[in-house]
DSSP file (Angstrom, degrees, kcal/mol; ACC not computed):
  #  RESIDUE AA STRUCTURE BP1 BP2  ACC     N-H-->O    O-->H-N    N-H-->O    O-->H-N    TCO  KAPPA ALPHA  PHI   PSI    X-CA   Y-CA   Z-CA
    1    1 A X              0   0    0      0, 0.0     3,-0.1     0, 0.0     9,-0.0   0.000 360.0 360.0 360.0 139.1  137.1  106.5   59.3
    2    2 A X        -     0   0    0      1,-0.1     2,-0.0    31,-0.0    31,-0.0  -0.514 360.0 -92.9 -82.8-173.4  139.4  106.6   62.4
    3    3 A X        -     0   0    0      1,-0.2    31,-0.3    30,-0.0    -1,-0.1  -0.092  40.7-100.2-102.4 166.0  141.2  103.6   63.1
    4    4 A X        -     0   0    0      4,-0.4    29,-0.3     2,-0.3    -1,-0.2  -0.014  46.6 -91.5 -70.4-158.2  139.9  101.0   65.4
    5    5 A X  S    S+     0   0    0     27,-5.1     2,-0.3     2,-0.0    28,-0.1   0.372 119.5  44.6 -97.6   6.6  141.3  100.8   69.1
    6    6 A X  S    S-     0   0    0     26,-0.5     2,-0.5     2,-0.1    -2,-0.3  -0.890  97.2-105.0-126.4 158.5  143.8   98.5   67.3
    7    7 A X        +     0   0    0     -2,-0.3     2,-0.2    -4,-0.1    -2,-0.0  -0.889  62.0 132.2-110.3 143.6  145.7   98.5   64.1
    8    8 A X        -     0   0    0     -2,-0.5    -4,-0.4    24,-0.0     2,-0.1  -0.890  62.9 -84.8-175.9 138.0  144.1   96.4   62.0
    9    9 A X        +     0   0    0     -2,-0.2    21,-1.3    20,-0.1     2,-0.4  -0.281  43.9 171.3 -49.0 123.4  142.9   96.4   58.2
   10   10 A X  E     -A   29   0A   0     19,-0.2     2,-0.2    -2,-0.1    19,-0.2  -0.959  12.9-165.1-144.3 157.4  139.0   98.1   57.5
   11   11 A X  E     -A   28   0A   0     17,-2.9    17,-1.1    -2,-0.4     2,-0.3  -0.847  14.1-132.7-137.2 147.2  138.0   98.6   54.0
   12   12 A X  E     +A   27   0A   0     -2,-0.2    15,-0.3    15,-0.2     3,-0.0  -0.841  24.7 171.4-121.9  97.1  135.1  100.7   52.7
   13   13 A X  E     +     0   0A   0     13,-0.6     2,-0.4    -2,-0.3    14,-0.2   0.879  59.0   8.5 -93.6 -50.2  133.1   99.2   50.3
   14   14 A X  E     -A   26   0A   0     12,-1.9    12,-3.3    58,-0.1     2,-0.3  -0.862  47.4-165.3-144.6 175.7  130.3  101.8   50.2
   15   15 A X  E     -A   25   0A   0     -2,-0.4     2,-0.4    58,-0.3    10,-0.2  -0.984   1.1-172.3-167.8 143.1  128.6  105.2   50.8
   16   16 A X  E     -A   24   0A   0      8,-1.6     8,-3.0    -2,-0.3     2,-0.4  -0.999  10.2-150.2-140.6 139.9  125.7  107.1   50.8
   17   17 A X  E     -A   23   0A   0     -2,-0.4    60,-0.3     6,-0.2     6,-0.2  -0.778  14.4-140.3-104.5 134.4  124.5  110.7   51.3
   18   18 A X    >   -     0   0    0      4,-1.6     3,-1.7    -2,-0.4    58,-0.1  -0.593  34.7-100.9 -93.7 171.9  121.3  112.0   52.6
   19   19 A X  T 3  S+     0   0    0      1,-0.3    -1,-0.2    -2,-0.2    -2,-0.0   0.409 122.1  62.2 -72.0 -16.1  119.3  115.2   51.3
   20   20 A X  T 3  S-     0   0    0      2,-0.1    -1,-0.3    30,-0.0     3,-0.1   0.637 122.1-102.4-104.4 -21.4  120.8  116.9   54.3
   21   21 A X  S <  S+     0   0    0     -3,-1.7    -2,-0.2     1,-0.2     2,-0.1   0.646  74.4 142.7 105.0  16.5  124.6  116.6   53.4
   22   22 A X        -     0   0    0     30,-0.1    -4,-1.6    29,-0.1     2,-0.3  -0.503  36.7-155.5 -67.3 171.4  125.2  113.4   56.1
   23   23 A X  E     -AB  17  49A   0     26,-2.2    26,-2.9    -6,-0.2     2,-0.3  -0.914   9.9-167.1-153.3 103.9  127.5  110.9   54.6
   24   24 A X  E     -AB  16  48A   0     -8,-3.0    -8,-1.6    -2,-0.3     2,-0.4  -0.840   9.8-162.5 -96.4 139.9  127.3  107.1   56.0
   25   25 A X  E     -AB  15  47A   0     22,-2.7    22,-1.2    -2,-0.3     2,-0.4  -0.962  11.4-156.9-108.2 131.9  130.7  104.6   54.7
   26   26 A X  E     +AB  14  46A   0    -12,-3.3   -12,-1.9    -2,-0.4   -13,-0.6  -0.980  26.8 119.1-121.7 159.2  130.1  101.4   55.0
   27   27 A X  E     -AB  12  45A   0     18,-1.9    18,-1.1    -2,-0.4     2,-0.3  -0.809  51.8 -84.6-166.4-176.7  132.7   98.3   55.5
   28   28 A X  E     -AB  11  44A   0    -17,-1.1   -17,-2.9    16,-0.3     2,-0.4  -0.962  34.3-167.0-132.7 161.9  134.1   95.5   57.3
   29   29 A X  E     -AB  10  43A   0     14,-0.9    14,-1.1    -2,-0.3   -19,-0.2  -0.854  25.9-151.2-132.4 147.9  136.9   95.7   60.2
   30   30 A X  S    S+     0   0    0    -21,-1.3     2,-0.2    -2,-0.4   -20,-0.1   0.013  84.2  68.4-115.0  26.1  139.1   93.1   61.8
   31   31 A X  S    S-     0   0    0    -22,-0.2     2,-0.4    12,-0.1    12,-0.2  -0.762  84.7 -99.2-145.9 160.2  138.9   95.5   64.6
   32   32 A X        -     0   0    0     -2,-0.2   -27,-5.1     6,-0.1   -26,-0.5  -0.945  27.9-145.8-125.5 132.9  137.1   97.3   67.4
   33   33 A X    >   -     0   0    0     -2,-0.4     3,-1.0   -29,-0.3   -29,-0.1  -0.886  43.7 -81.1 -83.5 116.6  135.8  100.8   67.0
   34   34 A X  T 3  S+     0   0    0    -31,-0.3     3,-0.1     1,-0.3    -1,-0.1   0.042 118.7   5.8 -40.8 110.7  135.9  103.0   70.1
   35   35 A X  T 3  S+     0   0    0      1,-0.4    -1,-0.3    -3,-0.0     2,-0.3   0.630 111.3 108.0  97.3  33.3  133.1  102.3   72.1
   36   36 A X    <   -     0   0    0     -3,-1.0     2,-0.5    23,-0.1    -1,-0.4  -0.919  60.6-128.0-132.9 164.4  132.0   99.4   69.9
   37   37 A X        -     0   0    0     -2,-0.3     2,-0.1    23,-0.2    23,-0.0  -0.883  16.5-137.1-110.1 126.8  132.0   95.3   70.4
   38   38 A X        +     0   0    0     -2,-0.5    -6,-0.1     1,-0.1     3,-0.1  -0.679  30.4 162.9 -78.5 142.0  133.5   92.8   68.0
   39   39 A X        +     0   0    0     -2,-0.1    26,-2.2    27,-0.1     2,-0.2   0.238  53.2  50.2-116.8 -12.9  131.5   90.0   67.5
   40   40 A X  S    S-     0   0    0     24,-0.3     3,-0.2    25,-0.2    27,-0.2  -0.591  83.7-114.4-119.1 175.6  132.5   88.3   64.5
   41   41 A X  S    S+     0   0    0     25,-1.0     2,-0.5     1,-0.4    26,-0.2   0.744 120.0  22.4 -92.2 -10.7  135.9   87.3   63.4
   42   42 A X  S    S-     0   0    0     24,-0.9    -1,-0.4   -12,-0.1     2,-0.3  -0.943  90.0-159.4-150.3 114.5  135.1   90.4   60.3
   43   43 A X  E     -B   29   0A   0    -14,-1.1   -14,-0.9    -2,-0.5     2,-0.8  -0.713  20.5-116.7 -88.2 134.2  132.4   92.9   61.5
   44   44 A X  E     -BC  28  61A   0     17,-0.9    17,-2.0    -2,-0.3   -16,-0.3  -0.773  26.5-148.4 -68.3 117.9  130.8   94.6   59.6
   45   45 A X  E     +B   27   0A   0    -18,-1.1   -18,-1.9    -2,-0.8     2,-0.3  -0.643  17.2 172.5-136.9 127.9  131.3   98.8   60.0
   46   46 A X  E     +B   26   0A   0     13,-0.3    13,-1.7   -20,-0.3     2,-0.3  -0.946  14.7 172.0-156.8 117.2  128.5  101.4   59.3
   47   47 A X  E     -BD  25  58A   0    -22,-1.2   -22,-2.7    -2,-0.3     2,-0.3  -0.933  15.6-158.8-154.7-167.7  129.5  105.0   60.3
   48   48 A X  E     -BD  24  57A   0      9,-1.4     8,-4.2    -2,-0.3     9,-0.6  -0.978   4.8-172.1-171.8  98.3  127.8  108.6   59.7
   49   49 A X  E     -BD  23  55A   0    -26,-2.9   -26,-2.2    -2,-0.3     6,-0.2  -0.871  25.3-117.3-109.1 137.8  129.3  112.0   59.7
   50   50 A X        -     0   0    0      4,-1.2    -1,-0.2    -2,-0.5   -27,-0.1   0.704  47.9 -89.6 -12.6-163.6  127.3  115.5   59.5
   51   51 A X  S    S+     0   0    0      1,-0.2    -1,-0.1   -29,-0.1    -2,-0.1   0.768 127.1  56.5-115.5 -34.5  127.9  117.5   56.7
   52   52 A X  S    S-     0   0    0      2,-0.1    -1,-0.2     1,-0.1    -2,-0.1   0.021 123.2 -93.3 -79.3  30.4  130.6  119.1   58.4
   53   53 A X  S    S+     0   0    0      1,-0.2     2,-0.3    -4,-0.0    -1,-0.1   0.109  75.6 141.1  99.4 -18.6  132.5  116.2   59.1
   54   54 A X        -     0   0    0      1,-0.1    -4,-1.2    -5,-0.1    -1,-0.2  -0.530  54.4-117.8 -51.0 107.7  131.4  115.4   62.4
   55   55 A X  E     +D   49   0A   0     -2,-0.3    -6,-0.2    -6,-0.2    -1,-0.1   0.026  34.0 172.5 -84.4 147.4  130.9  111.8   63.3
   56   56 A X  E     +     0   0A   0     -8,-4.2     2,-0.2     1,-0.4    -7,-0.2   0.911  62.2   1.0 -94.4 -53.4  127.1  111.0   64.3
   57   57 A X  E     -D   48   0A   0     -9,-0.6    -9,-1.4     2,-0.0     2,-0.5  -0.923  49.6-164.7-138.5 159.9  127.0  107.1   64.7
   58   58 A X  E     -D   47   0A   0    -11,-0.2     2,-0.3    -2,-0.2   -11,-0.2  -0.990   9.7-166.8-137.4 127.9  129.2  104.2   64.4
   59   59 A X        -     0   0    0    -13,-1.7     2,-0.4    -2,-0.5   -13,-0.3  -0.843   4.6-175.2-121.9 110.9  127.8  100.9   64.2
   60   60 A X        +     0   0    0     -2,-0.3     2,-0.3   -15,-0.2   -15,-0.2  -0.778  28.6 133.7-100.2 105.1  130.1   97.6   64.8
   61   61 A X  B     +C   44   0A   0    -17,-2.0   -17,-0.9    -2,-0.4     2,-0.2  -0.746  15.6 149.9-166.8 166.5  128.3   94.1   64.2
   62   62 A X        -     0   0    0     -2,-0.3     2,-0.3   -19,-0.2   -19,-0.1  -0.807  61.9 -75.4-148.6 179.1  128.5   90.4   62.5
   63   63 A X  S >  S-     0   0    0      4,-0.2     3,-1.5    -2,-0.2   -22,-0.2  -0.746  72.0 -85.3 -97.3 154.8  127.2   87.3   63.3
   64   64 A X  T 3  S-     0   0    0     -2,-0.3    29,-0.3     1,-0.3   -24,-0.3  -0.198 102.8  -9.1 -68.9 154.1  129.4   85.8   66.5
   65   65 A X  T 3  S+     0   0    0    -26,-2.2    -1,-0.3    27,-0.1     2,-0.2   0.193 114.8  80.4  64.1   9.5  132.2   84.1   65.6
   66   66 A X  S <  S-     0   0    0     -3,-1.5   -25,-1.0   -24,-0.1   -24,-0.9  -0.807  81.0 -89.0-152.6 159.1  132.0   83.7   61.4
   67   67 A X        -     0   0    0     -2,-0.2    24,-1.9   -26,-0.2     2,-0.3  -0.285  27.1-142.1 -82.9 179.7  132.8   86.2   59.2
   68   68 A X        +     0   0    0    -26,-0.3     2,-0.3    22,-0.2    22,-0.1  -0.965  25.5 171.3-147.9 135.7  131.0   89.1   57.4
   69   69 A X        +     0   0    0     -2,-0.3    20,-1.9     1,-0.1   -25,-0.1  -0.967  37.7  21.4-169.8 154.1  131.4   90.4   53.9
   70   70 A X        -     0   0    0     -2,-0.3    -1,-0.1    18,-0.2     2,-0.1   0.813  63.0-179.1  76.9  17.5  130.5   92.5   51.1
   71   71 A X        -     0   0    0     17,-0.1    17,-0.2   -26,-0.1     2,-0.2  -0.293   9.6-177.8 -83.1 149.4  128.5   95.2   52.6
   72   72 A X  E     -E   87   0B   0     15,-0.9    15,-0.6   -59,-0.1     2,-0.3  -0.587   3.8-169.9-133.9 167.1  126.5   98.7   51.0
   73   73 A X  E     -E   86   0B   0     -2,-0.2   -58,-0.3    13,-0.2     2,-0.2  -0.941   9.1-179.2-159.3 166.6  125.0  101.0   52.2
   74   74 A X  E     -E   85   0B   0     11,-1.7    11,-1.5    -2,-0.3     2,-0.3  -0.878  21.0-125.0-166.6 147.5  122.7  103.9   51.1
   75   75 A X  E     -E   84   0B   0     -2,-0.2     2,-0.3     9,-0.2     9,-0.2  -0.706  11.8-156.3 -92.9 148.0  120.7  107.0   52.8
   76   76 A X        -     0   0    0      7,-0.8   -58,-0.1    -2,-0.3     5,-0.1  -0.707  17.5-141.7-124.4  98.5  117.3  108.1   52.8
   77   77 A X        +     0   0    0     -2,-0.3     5,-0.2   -60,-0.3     3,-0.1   0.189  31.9 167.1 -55.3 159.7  116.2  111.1   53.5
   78   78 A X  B >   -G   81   0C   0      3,-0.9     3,-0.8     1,-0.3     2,-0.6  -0.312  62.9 -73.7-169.1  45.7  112.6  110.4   55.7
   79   79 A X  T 3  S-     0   0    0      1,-0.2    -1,-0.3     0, 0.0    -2,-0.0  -0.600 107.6 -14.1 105.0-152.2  111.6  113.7   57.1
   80   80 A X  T 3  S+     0   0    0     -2,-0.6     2,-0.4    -3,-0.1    -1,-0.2   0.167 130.9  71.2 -98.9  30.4  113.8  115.0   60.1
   81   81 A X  B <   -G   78   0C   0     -3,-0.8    -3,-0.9    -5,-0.1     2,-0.4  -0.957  69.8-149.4-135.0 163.7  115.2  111.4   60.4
   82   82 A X        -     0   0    0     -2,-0.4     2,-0.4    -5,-0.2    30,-0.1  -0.857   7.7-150.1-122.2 165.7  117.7  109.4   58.0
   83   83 A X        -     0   0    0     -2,-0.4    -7,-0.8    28,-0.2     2,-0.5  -0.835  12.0-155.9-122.6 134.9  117.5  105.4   57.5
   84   84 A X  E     -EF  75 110B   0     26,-1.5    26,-0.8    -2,-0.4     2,-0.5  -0.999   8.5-160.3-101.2 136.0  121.0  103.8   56.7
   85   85 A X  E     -EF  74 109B   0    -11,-1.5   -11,-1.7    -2,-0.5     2,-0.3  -0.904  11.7-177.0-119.9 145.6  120.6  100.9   55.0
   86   86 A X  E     +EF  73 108B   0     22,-3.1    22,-1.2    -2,-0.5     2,-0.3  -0.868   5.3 173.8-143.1 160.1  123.4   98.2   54.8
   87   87 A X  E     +EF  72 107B   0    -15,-0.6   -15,-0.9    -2,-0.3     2,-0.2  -0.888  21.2 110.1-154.0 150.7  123.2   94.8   52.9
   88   88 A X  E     - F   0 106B   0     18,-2.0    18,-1.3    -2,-0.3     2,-0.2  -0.957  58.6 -51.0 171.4-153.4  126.0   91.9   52.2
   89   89 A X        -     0   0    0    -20,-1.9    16,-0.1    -2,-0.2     2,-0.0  -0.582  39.0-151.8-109.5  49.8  126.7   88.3   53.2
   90   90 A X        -     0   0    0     -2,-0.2     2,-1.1    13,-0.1    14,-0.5  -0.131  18.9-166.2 -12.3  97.8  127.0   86.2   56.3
   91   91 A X  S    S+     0   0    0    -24,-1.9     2,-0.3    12,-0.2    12,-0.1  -0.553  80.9  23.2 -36.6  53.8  128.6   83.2   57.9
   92   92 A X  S    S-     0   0    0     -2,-1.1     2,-0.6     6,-0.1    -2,-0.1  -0.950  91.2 -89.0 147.4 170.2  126.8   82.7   60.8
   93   93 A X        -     0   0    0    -29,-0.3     4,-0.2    -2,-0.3   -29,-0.2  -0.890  39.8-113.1-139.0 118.5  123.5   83.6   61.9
   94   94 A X    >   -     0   0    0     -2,-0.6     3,-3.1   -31,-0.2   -31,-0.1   0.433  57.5 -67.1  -6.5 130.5  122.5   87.1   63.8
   95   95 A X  T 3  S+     0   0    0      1,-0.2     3,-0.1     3,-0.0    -1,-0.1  -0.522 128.4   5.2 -35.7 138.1  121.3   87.1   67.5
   96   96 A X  T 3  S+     0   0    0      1,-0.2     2,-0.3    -3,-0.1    -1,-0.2   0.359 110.3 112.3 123.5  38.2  118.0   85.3   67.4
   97   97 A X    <   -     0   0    0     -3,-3.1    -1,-0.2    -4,-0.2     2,-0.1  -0.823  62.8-122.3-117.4 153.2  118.2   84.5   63.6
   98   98 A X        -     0   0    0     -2,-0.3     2,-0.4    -3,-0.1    -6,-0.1  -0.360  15.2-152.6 -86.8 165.1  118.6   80.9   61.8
   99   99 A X        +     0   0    0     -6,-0.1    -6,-0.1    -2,-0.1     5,-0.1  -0.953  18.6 173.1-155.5 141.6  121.3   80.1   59.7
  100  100 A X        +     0   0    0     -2,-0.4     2,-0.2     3,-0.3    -1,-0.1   0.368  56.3  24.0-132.5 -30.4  121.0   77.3   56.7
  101  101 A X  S    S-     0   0    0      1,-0.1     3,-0.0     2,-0.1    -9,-0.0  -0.646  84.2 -81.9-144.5-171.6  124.4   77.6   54.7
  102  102 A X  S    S+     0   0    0     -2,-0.2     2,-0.3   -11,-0.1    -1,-0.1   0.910 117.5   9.0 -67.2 -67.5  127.8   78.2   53.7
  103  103 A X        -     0   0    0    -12,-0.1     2,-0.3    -3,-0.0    -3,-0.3  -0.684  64.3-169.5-120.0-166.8  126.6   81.8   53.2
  104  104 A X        -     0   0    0    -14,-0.5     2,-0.2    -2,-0.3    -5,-0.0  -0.950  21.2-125.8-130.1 146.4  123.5   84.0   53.9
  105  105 A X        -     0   0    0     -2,-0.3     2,-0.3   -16,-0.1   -16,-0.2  -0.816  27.0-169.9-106.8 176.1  122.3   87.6   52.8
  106  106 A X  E     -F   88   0B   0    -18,-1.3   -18,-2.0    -2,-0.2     2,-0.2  -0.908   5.8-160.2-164.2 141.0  121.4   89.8   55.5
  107  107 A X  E     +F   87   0B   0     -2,-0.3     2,-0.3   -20,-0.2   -20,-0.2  -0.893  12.6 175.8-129.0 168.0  119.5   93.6   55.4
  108  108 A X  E     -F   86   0B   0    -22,-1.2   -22,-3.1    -2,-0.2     2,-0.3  -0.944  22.9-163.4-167.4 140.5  119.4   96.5   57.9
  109  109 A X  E     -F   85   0B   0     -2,-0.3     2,-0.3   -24,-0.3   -24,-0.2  -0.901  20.3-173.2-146.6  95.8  118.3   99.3   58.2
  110  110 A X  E     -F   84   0B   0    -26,-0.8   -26,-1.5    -2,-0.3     2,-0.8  -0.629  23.5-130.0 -80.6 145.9  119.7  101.3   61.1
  111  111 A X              0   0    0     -2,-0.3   -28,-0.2   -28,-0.2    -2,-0.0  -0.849 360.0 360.0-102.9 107.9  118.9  104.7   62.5
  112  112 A X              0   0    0     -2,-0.8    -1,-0.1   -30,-0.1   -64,-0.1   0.526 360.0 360.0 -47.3 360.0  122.1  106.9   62.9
């Protein structure tokens, strides 16, 4: 992954490849990714290179203000489109979501 627009610790917890040769890493950041918004105090980090190495998508996001942690990810090939799929653990509860506890689990499924 390139570095955020800061330096600052990201970690890559997991990764998945689709039937086409893309390759999504997924993580958490203490940091902001070029042309992405922190929301959390540890965002979660989703991004998605070609098969030649080229980056495709970046996705930045947590619930405001709480941390984020524990994140996967895995691809699925679907056609001419790929799914990323991210799971992990929450502090805090997503825009226009509830929040009950200490932690939460959380899924997604993003479109690169």
């Amino acid at each position: 992954m390139d570095a955020p627009t800061r330096r600052v610790d990201t970690f890559v917890f997991g990764a998945g490849v689709d039937g086409l040769g893309e390759v999504s890493l997924c993580g958490w950041t203490y940091g902001t990714f070029p042309g992405q918004t922190r929301t959390g105090v540890l965002d979660a980090v989703v991004r998605t290179y070609d098969a030649l190495g080229n980056e495709v998508a970046t996705h930045q996001f947590a619930p405001t203000g709480t941390a984020l942690h524990h994140q996967c990810c895995r691809i699925r090939s679907g056609g001419l489109a790929s799914q990323v799929y991210v799971a992990g653990l929450a502090r805090g509860a997503f825009a226009g979501q509830s929040f009950a506890g200490a932690e939460g689990a959380f899924a997604a499924a993003l479109s690169p």
